[in-house]
PyMOL commands that place a pseudoatom at each C-alpha (Angstrom):
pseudoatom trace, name=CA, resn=UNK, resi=1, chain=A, elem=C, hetatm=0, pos=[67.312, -9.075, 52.132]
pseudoatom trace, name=CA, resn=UNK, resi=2, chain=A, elem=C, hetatm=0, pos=[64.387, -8.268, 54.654]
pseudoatom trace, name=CA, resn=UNK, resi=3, chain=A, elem=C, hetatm=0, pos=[66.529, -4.818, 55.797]
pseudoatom trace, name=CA, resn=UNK, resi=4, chain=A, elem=C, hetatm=0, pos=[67.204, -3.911, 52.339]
pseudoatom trace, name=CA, resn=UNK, resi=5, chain=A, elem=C, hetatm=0, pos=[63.152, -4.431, 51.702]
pseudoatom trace, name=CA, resn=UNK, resi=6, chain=A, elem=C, hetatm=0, pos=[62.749, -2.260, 54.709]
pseudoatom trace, name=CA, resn=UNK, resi=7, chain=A, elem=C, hetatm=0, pos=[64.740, 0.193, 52.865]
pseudoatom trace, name=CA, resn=UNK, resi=8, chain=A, elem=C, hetatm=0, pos=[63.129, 0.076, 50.149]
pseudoatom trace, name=CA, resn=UNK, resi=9, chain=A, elem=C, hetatm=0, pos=[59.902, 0.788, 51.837]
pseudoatom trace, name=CA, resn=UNK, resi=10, chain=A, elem=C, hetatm=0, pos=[60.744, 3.517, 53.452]
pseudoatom trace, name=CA, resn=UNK, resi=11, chain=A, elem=C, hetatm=0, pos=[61.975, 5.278, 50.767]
pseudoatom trace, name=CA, resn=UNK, resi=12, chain=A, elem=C, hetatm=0, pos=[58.782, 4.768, 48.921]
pseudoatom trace, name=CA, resn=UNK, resi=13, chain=A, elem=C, hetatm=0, pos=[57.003, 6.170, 52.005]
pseudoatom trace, name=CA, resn=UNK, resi=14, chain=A, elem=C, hetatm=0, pos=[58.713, 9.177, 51.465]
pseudoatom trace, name=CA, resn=UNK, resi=15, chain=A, elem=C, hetatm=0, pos=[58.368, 10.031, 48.396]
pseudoatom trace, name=CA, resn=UNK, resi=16, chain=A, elem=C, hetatm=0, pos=[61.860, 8.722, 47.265]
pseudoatom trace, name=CA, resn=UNK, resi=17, chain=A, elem=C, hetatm=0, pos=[63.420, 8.042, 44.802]
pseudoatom trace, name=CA, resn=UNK, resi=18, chain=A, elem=C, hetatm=0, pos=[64.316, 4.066, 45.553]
pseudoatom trace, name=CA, resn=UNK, resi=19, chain=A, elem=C, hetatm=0, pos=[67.881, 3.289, 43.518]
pseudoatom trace, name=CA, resn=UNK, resi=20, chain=A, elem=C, hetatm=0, pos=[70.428, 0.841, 44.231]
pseudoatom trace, name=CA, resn=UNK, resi=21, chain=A, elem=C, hetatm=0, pos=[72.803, 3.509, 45.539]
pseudoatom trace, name=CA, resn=UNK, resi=22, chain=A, elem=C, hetatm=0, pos=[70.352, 4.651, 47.999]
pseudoatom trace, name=CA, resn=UNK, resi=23, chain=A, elem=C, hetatm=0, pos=[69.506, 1.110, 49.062]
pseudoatom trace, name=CA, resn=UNK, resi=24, chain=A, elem=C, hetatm=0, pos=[73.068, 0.728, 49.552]
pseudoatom trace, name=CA, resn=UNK, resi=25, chain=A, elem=C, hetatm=0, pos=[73.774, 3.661, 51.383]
pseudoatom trace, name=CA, resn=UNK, resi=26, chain=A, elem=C, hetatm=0, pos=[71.295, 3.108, 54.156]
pseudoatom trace, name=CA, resn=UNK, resi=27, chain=A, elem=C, hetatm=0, pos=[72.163, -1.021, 54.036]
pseudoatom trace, name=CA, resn=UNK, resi=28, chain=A, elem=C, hetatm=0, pos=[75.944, 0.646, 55.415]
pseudoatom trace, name=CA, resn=UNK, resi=29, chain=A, elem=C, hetatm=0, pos=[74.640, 3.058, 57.746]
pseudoatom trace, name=CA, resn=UNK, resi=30, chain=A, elem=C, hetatm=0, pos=[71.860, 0.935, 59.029]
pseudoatom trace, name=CA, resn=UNK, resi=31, chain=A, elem=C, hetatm=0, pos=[75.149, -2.196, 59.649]
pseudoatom trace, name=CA, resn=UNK, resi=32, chain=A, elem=C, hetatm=0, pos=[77.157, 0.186, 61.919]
pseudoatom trace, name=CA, resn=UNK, resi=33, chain=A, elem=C, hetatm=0, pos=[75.666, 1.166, 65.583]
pseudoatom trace, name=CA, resn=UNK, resi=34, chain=A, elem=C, hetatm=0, pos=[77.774, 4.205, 65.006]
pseudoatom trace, name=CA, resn=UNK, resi=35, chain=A, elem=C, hetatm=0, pos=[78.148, 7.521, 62.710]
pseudoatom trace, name=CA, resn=UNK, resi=36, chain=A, elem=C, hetatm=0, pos=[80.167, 7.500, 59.518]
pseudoatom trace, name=CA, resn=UNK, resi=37, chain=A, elem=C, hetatm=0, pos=[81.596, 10.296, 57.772]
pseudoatom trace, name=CA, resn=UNK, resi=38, chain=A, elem=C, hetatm=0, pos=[80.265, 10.420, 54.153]
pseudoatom trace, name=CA, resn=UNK, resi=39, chain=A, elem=C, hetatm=0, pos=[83.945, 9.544, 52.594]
pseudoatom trace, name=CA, resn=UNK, resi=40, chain=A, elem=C, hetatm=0, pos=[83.873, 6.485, 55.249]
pseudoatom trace, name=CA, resn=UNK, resi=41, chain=A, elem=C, hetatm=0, pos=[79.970, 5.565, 53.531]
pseudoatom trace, name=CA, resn=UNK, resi=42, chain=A, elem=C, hetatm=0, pos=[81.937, 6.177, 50.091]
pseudoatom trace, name=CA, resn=UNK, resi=43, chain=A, elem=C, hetatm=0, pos=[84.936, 4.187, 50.857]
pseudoatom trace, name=CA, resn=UNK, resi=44, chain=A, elem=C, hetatm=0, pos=[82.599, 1.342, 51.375]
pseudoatom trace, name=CA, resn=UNK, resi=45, chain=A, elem=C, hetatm=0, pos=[80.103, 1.863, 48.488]
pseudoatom trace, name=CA, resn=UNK, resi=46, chain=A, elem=C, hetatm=0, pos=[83.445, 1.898, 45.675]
pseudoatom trace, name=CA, resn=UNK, resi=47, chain=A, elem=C, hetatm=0, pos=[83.607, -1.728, 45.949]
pseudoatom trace, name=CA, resn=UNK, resi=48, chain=A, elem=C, hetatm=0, pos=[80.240, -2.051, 45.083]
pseudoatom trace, name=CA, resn=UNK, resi=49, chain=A, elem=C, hetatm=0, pos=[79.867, 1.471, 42.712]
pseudoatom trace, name=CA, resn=UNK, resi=50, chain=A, elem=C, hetatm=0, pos=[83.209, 1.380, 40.856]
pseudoatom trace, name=CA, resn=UNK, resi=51, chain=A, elem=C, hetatm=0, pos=[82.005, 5.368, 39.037]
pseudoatom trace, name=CA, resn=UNK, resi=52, chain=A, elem=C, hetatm=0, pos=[80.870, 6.517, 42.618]
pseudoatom trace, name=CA, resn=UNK, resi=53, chain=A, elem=C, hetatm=0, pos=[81.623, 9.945, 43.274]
pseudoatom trace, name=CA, resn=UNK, resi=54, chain=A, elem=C, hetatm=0, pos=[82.356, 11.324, 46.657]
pseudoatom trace, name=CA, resn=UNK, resi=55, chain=A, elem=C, hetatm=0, pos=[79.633, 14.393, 45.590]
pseudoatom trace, name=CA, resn=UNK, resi=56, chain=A, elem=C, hetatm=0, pos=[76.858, 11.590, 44.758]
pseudoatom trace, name=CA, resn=UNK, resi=57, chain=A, elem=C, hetatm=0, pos=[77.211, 10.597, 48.503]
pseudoatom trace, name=CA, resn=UNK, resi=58, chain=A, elem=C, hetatm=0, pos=[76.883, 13.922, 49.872]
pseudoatom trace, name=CA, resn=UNK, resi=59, chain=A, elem=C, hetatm=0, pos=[74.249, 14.660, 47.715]
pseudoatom trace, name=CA, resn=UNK, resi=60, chain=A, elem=C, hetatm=0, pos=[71.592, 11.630, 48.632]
pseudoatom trace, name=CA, resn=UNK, resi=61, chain=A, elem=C, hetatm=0, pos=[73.274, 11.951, 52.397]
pseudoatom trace, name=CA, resn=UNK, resi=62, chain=A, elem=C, hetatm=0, pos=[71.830, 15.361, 52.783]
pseudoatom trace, name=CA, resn=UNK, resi=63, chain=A, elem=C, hetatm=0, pos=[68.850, 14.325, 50.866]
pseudoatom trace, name=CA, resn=UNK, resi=64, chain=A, elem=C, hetatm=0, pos=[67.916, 11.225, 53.441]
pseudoatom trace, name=CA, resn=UNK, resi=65, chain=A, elem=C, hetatm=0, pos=[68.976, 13.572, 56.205]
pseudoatom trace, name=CA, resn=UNK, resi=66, chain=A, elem=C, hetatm=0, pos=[66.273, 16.225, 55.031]
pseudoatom trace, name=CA, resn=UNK, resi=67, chain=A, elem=C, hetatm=0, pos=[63.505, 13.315, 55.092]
pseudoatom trace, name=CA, resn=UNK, resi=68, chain=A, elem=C, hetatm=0, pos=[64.447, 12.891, 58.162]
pseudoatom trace, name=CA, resn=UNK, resi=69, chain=A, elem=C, hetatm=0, pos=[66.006, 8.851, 57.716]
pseudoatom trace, name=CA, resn=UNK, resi=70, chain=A, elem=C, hetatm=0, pos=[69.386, 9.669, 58.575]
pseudoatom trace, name=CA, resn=UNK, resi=71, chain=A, elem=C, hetatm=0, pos=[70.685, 12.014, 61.377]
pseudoatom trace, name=CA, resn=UNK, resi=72, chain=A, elem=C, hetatm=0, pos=[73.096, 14.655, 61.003]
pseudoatom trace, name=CA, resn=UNK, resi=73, chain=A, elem=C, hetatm=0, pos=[75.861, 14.119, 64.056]
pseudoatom trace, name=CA, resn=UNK, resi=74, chain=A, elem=C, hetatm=0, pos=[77.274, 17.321, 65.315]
pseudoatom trace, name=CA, resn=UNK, resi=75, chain=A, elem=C, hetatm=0, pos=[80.631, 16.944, 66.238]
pseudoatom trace, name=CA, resn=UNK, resi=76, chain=A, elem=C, hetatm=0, pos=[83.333, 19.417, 67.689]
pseudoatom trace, name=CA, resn=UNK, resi=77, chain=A, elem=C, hetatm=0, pos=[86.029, 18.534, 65.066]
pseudoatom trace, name=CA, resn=UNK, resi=78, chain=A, elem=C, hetatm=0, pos=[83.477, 20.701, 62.335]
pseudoatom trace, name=CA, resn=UNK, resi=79, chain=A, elem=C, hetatm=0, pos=[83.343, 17.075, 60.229]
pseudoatom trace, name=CA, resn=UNK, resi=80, chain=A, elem=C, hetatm=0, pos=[80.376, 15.831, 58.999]
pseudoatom trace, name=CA, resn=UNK, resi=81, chain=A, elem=C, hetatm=0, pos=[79.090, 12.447, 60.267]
pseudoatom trace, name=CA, resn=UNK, resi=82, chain=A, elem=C, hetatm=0, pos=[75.678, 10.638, 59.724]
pseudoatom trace, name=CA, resn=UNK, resi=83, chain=A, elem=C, hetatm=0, pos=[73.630, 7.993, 61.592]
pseudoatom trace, name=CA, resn=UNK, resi=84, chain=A, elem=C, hetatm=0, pos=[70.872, 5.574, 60.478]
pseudoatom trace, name=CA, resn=UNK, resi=85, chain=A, elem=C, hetatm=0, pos=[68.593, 5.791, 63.236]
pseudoatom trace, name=CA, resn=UNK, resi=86, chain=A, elem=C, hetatm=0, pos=[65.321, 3.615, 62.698]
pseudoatom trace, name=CA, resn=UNK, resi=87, chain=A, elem=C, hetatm=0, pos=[63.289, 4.810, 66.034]
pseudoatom trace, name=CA, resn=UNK, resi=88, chain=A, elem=C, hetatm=0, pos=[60.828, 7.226, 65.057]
pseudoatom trace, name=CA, resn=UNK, resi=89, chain=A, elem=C, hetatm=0, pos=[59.021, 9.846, 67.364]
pseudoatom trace, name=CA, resn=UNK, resi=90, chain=A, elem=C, hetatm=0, pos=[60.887, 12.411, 69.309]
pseudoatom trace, name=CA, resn=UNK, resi=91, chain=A, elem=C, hetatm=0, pos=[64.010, 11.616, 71.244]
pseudoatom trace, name=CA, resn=UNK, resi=92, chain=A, elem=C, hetatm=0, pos=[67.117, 12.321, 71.446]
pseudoatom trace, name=CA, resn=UNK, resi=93, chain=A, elem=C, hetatm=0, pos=[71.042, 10.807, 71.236]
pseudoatom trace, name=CA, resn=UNK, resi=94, chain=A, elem=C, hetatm=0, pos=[74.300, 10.011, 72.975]
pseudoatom trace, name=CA, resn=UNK, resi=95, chain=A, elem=C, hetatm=0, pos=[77.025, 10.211, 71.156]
pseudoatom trace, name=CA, resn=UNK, resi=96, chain=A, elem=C, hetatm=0, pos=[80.304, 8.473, 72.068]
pseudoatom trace, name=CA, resn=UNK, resi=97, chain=A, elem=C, hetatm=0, pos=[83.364, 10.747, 70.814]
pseudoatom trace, name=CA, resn=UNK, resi=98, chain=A, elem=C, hetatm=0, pos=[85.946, 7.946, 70.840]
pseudoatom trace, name=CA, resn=UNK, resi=99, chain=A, elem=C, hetatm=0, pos=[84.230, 5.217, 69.697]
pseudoatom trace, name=CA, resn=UNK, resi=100, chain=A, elem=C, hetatm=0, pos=[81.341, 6.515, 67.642]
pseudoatom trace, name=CA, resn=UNK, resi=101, chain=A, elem=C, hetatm=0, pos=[78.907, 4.568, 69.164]
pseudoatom trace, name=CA, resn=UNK, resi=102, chain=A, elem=C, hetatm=0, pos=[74.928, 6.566, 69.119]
pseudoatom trace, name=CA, resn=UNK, resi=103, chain=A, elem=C, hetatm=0, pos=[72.786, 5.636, 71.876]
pseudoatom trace, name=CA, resn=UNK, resi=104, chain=A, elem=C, hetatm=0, pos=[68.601, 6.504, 71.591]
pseudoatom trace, name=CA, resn=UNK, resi=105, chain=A, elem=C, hetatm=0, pos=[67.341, 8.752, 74.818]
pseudoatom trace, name=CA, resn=UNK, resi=106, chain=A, elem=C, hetatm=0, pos=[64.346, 9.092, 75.311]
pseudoatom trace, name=CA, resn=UNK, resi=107, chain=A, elem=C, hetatm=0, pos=[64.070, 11.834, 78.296]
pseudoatom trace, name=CA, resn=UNK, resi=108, chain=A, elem=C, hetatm=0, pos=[63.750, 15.135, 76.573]
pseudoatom trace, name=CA, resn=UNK, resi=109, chain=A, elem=C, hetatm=0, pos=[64.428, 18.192, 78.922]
pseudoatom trace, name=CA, resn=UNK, resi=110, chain=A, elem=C, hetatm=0, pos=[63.929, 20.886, 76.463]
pseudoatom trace, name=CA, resn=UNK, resi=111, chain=A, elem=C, hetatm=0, pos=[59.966, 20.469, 76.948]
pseudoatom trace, name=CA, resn=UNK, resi=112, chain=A, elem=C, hetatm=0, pos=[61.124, 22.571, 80.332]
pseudoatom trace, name=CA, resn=UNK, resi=113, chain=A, elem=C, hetatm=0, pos=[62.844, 25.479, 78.693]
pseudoatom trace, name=CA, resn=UNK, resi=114, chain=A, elem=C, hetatm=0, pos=[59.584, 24.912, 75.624]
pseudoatom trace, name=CA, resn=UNK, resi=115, chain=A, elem=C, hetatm=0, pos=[57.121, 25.967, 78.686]
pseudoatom trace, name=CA, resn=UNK, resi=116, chain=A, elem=C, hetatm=0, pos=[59.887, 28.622, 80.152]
pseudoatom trace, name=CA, resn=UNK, resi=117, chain=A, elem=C, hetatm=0, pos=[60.001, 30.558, 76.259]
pseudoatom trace, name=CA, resn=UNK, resi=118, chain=A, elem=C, hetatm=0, pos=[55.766, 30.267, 75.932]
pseudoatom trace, name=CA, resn=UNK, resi=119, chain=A, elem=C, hetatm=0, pos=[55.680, 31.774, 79.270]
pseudoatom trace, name=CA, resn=UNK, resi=120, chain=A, elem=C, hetatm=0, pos=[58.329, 34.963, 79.620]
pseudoatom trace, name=CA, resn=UNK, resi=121, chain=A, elem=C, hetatm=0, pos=[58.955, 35.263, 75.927]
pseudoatom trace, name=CA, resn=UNK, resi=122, chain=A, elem=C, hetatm=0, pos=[55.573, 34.447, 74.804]
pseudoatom trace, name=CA, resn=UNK, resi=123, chain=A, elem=C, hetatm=0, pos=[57.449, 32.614, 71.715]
pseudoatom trace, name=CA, resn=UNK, resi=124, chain=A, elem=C, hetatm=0, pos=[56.399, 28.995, 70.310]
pseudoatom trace, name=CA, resn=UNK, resi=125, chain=A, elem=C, hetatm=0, pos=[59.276, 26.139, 69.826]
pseudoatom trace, name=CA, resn=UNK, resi=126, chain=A, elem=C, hetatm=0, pos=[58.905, 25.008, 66.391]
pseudoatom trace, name=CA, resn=UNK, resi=127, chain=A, elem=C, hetatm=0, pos=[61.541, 22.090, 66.911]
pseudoatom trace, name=CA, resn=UNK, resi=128, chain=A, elem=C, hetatm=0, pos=[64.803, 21.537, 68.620]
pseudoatom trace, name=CA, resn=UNK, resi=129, chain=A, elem=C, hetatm=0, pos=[67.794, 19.521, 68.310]
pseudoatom trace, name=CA, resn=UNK, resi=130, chain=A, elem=C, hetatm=0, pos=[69.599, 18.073, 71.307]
pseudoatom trace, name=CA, resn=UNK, resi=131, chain=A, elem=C, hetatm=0, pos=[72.570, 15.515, 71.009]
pseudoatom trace, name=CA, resn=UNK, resi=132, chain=A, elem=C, hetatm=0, pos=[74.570, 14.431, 74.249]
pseudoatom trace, name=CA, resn=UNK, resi=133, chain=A, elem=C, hetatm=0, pos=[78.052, 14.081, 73.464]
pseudoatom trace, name=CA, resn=UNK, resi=134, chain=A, elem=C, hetatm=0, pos=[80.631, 11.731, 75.948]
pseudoatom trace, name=CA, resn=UNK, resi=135, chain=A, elem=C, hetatm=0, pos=[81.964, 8.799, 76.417]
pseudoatom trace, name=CA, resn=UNK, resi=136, chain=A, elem=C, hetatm=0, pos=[80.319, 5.537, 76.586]
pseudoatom trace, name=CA, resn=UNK, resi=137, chain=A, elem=C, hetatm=0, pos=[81.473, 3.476, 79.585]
pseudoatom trace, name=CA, resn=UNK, resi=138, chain=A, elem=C, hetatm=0, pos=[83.665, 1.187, 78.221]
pseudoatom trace, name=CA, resn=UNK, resi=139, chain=A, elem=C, hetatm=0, pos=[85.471, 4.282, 76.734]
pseudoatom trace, name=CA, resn=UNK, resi=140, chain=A, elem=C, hetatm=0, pos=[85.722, 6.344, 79.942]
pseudoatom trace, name=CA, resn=UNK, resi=141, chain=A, elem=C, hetatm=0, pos=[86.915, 3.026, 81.569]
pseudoatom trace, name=CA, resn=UNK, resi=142, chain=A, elem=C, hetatm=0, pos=[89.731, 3.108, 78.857]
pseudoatom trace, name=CA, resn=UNK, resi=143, chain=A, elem=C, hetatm=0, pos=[90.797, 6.925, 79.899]
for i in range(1, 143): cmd.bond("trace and resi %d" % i, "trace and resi %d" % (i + 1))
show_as sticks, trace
zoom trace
């Protein structure tokens, strides 16, 4: 109950909308330590949401991700995956391939290559995305 108050909070924060579904949807993302396709979040929300469409899903998905609650996971296989991730202010993640697993990092190396642009190009950084992808350890120990 307290997460799913937490929820409901921070959708209020944002200017959100705050609905069951929604509540819902982040109460399954914010469970796994790990990014979900959206038919994976759907497959989960049907037992709950028996008229659920796959569409709804996408729909508040990209919605949270534009607020900036959920992050978009860029993966190599062109699918689209999400990940609850509560830390605020700027860093950065590891993403394990095999497992799914999303680790926080907080070094950010692009502040580097910010100063290099302001410098030679004389251009400003607006924002940047940077996601490490690998394998966690106990997944490279498997290999």
């Amino acid at each position: 109950m307290e997460k799913n108050t937490a929820y409901h909070t921070l959708l209020k924060n944002l200017g959100l909308k705050v609905t069951p579904k929604r509540l819902a949807l982040l109460s399954v993302l914010g469970e796994e330590h790990r990014y979900l396709s959206p038919e994976e979040v759907w497959k989960k929300l049907r037992r709950s949401f028996k008229n659920l469409g796959l569409p709804t899903v996408y729909r508040n998905m990209e919605e949270l991700e534009r607020h900036g609650v959920i992050s978009k996971v860029l993966h190599s296989n062109r699918q689209l995956y999400y990940y609850f991730c509560p830390k605020t202010g700027h860093h950065h993640h590891f993403v394990c391939l095999e497992c799914r697993i999303v680790e926080d990092i907080s070094v950010c190396a692009v502040r580097e290559m910010e100063k290099e642009i302001k410098r030679r190009v004389k251009g400003t950084v607006t924002s940047h995305i940077l996601q490490v992808n690998g394998l966690c350890s106990g997944c490279a120990g498997k290999q």
